[in-house]
C-alpha positions in Angstrom: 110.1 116.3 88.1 111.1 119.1 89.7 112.5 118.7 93.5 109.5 120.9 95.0 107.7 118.5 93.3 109.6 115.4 94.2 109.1 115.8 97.6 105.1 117.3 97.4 103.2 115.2 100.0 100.0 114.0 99.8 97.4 111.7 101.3 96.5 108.4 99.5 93.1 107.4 101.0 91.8 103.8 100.3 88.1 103.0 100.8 86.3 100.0 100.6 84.1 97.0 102.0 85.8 95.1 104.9 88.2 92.6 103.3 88.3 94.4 100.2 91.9 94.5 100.1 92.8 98.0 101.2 95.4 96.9 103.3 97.2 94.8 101.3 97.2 97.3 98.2 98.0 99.7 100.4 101.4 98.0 102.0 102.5 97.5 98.3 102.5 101.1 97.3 103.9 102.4 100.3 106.8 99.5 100.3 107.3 100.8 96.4 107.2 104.8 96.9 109.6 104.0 100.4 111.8 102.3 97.5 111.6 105.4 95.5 113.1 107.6 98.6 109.9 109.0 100.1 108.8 108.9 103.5 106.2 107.4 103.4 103.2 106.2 106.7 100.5 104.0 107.1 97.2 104.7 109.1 95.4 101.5 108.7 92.1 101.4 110.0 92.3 98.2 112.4 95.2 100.0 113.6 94.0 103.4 114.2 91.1 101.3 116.2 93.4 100.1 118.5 95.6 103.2 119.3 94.4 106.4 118.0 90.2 105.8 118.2 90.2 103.0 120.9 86.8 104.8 122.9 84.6 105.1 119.7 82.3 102.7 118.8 80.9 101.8 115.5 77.7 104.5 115.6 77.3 106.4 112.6 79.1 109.6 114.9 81.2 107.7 115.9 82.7 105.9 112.2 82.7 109.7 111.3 84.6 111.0 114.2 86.9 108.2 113.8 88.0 109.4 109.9 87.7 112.8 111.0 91.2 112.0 113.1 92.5 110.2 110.7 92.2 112.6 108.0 93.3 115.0 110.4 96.7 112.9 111.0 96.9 112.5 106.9 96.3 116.2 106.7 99.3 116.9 109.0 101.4 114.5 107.6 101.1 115.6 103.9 101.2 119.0 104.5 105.0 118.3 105.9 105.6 116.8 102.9 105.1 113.2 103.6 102.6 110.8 101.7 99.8 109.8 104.4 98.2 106.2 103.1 94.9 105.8 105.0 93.4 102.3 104.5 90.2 102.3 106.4 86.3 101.6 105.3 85.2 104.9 105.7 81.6 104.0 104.4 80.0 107.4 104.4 80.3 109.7 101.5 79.9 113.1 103.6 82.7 112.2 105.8 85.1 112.0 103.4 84.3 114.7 101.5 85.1 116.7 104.6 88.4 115.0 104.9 89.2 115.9 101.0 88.2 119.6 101.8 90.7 119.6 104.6 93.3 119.5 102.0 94.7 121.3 99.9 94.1 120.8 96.6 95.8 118.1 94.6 96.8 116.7 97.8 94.1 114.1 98.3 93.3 111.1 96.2 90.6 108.7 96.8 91.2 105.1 95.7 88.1 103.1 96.0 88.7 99.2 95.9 85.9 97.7 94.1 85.6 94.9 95.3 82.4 92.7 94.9 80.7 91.5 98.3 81.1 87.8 97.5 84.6 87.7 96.9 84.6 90.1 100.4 83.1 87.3 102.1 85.5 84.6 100.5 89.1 86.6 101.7 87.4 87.2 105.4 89.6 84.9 107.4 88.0 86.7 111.0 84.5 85.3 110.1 82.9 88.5 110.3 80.9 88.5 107.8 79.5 85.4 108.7 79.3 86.5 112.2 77.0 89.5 110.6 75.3 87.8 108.4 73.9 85.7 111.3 73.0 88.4 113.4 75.6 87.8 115.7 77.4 91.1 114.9 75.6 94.6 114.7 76.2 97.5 112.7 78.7 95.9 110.0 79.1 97.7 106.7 78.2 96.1 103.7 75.2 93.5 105.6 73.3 95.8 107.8 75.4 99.0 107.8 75.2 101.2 104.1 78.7 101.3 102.3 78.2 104.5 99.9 80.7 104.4 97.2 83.0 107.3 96.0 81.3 109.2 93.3 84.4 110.5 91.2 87.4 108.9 92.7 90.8 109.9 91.4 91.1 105.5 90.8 88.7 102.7 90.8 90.6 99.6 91.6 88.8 96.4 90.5 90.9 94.2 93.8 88.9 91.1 92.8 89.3 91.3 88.8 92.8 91.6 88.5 96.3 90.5 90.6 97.2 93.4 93.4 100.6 93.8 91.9 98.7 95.0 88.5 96.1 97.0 91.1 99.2 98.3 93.0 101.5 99.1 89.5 98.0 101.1 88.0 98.1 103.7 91.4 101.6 104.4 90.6 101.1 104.7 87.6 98.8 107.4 88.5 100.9 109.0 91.0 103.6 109.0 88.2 101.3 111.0 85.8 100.1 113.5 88.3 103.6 114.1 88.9 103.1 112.9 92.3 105.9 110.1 92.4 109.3 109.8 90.8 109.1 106.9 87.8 111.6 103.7 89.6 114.4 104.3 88.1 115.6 100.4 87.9 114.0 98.2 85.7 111.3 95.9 86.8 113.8 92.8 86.3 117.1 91.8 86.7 119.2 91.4 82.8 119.2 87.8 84.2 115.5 87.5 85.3 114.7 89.4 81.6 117.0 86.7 80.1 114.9 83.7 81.9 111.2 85.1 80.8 112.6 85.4 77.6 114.0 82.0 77.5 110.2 80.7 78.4 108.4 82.4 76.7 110.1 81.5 73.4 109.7 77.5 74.4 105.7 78.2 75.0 106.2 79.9 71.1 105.1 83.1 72.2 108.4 84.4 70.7 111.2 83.3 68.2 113.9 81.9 69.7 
């Protein structure tokens, strides 16, 4: 990898049903590429509520207004050569599309996180689903608010099929191949934590001893 290339920034934008996982699959690449020297931010959705979009509301102008400044902070961010994580629902399609556009090109990946609405339901420890799904809360994606999936996403992540390091160690993976991130350099495990899986897994038989 070439050092104009090394330090190429980009924007990394999760989507996804509330409680999908974004966040979490989102802290563990950023902890990893921080690992790998890059400066790396995170503009989590619940955040950016709080700071950044505070006055909007949860209209459909309003959800698109609100990734509109988002992208716009990724957009700025990359551009500078940082990677820009965005974890936030962004339900509509149109929206971000715009916010791809905005880049330049190969600077914008879309990672939608699959994840099915019952296991959704299961991780929400807030109770907004159920608070939703009882009427008591309006306008929520995924119950009575559409959640339009990514057409041709640069990675589908299947959060509910499979662990989030896996999820987590397939987007690198991906980043690695588009020559977007530096492999790690240091192997996964310590000699001594190699030495120990080896150990068990030739008592289970998987492997002579």
């Amino acid at each position: 990898m070439t050092e104009m290339a090394k330090h190429k920034g980009f924007t990394l934008w999760f989507t996804g049903l509330p409680c999908s996982g974004k966040s979490t699959l989102a802290g563990i690449v950023a902890a990893e590429l921080k690992r790998r020297d890059r400066f790396v931010e995170i503009l989590d959705g619940d955040e950016v509520r709080k700071h950044l979009t505070r006055g909007l509301g949860f209209s459909r102008e309003d959800r698109d207004e609100n990734i509109r400044r988002i992208g716009y902070v990724c957009r700025l961010l990359s551009r500078n050569g940082a990677i820009a994580i965005a974890a936030a629902i962004s339900p509509y399609r149109a929206v971000r599309d715009e916010v791809r556009a905005g880049h330049e090109p190969g600077r914008f990946l879309e990672v939608f996180v699959d994840t099915p609405l019952e296991i959704c339901i299961q991780r929400d420890v807030k109770g907004m689903y159920k608070k939703a799904l009882a009427g008591e809360m309006k306008n929520f994606t995924g119950v009575d608010d559409p959640y339009e999936p990514p057409l041709s996403p640069e990675m589908a992540i299947g959060a509910g099929a499979e662990p989030e390091q896996q999820s987590s160690a397939r987007i690198l993976a991906r980043l690695e191949q588009l020559g977007l991130a530096e492999p790690a350099h240091e192997p996964a495990y310590t000699p001594e934590e190699a030495e120990k899986i080896r150990e068990r897994l030739a008592r289970l038989g998987y492997i002579e001893q």
